[in-house]
N, C-alpha and C positions, 0 to 999 in steps of 0.2 A: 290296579286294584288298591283300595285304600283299606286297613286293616285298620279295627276297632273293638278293642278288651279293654273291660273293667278288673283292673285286680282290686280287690279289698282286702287292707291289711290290718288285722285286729289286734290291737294293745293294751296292756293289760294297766293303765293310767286311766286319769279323766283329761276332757280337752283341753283344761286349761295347762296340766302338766306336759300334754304332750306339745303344744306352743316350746316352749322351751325346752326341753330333749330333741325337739325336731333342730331348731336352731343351734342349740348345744354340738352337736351330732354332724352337722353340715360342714361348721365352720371345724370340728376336728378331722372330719373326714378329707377336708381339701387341705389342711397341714400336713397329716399324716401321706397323700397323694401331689404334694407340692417338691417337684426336684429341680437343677437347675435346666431341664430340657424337658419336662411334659408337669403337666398338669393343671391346674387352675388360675388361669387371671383374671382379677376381677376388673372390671373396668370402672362400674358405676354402682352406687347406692345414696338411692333416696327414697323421697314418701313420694306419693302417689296417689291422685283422687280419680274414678271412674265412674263415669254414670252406672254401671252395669255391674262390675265387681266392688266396687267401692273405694273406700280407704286403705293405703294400705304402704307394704315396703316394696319397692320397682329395686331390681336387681340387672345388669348386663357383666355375662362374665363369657370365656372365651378356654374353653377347654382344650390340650393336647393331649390324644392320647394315642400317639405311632404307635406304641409298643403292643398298643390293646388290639388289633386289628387283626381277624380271621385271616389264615391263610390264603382262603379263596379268593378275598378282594385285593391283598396285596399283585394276587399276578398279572394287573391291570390296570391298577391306582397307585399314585409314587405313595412313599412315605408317607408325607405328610396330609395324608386327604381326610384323614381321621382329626382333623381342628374342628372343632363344632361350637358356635357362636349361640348362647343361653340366652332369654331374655324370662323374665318373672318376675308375674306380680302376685306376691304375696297379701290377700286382704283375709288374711283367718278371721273367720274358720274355711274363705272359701280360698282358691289359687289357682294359678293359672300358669303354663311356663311353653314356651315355643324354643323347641331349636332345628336348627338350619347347618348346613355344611356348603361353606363356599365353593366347594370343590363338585358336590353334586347337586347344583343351583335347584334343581327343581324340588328336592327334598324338602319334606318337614314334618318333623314330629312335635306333638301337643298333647299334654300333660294337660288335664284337669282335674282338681282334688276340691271335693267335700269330704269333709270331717263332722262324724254324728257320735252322738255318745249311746254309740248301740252297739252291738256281736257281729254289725256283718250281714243282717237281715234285710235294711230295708231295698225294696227292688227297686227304684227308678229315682234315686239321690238328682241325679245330672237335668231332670227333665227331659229327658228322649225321647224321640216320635215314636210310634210304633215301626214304623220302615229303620229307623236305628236298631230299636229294641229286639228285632229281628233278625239283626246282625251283628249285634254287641254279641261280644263271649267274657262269662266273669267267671273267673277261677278266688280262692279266698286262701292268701297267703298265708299261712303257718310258722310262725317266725322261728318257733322251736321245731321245724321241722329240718333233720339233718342230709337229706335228699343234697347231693351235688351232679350239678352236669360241669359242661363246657365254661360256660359265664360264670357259673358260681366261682371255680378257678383264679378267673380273667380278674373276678371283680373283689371277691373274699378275700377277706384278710383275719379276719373275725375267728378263734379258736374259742370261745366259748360256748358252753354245751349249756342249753334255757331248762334242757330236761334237769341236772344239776343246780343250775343256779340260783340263790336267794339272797335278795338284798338287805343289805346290813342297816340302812336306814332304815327300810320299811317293810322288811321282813316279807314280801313280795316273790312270789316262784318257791319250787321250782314249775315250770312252765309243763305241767304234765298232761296223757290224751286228755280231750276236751276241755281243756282250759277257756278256753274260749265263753264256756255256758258257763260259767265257776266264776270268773275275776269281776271281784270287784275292787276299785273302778274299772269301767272298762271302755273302750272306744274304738271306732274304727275309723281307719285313712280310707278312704271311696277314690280310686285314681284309674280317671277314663285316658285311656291312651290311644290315640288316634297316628297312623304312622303314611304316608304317601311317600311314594319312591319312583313316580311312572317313568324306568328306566326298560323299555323293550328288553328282556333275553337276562336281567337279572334282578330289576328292582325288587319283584318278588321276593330274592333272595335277602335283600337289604333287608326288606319289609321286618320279617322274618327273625333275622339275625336280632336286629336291633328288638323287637318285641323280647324274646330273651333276654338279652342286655338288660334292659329296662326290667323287667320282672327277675336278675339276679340283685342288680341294683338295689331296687326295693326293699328285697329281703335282709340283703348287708345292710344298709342303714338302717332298719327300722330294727334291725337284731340289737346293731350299736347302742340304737337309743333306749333298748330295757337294759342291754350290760353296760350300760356305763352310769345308769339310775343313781348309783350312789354319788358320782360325778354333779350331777346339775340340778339333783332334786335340793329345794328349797333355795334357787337361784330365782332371780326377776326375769322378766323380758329384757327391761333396761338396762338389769348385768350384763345377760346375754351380748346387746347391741353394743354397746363399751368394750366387748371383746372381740365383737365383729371388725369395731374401727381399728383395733390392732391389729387384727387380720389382712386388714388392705396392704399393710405395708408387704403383703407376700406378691405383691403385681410388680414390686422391683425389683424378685428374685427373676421376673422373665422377661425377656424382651418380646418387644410386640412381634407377634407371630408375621411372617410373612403369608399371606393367603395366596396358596395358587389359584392356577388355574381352575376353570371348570373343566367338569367332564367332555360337555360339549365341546370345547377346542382340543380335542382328544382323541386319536382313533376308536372307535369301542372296540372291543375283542368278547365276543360272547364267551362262557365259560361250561366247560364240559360239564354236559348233563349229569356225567358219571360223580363228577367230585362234590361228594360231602360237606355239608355247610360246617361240620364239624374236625374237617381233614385237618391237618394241620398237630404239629404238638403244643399241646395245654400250656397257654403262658403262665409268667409267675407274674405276681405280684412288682412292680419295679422299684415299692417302697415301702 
């Protein structure tokens, strides 16, 4: 079964600001998750021309994350099966980003984002069929919302309260109900997430899992990029990009990952019905 949600996440910037807090944001977020045994290497950046998406920045970077991995999967997959191989092309306003995991070949999940300078409203940003549009599910992220589960845990690092906070630049927040109908500027990230796992007896579970993931994900960076407004407002792109090339030098803080196996050369072991996609104790943060 291949699972398909749009979350839409609504910002209290215009698009062109949010260019740059997105960028701002990415490249702090992989320092701040970069240690000498997990986190982000980048492999590649360059430009990129597409008949279809366009112009734009091609990204390949190659994530570890053992330590993030649900209880349930570890009692069947070594360590390291949570390495997951990014690929993204960025042509804002539009983007696109596919990742894979070597270990369960058949996997992948895909990320597409249009960016509108609207609340959140408009219904069919992606162009979806009606047989999609019958099967998409869109939930509308709340950045100031302090709601935590499992992933938020996993993925959070973030102690700043939106209902609180205003920025010293631009006198901006705090972020209270309905803020949404209220900010101006304002815009929204449109992020269709497509996930395939056809693993008999647990993909589901992946499917699943990772859908969370992904939508705690979202929330942390996109919290990041209004608390840290005073950080990158009234920066360039081309700043931004100048500090991205300083960034690469964090790909020699890791050695290239060895990629195992697949699952496929692997016994499967199904996993009890009984056990909780949530079982497990609430990881910390590892950096």
């Amino acid at each position: 079964m291949v699972l398909m949600k749009e979350f839409r996440i609504v910002m209290p910037m215009s698009l062109e600001e949010y260019q740059v807090a997105q960028m701002y944001m990415v490249r702090k977020m992989q320092q701040q998750n970069t240690t000498s045994t997990e986190g982000v290497e980048i492999l590649e950046n360059k430009s990129f021309e597409d008949d279809v998406i366009g112009k734009g920045h091609y990204s390949s970077k190659i994530y570890r994350l053992q330590s993030k991995a649900p209880t349930w999967l570890t009692t069947f997959a070594p360590a390291d099966a949570l390495i997951m191989q990014e690929e993204a092309w960025n042509a804002y306003p539009r983007c696109k980003t596919v990742i894979k995991c070597p270990y369960f070949t058949k996997f992948q999940l895909t990320i597409e984002t249009v960016h509108r300078a609207d609340n959140g409203q408009s219904d069919n940003v992606h162009g979806l069929s009606k047989g999609q549009l019958a099967t998409r599910d869109v939930e509308i992220v709340d950045i100031a919302s302090s709601a935590r589960d499992y992933w938020s845990y996993v993925v959070s690092s973030s102690n700043t309260d939106l209902s609180k906070f205003t920025s010293a630049k631009t006198g901006r927040g705090p972020l209270l109900e309905g803020w949404q109908d209220k900010s101006k500027p304002v815009m929204t990230a449109y992020k269709l997430v497509t996930i395939d796992a056809p693993y008999w007896g647990f993909g589901y579970r992946i499917e699943n899992a990772l859908l969370l993931g992904e939508r705690a994900l979202f929330l942390e960076s996109h919290r990041n990029c209004f608390a840290w407004i005073d950080e990158w407002f009234g920066l360039t792109v081309e700043q931004i990009r100048e500090l991205e090339q300083q960034s690469d030098s964090l790909k020699e803080e890791l050695g290239r990952p060895t990629l195992v196996k697949s699952v496929e050369d692997f016994d499967q072991r199904l996993l009890p019905e009984s056990e909780d996609i949530y079982s497990g104790q609430r990881a910390q943060l590892s950096t």
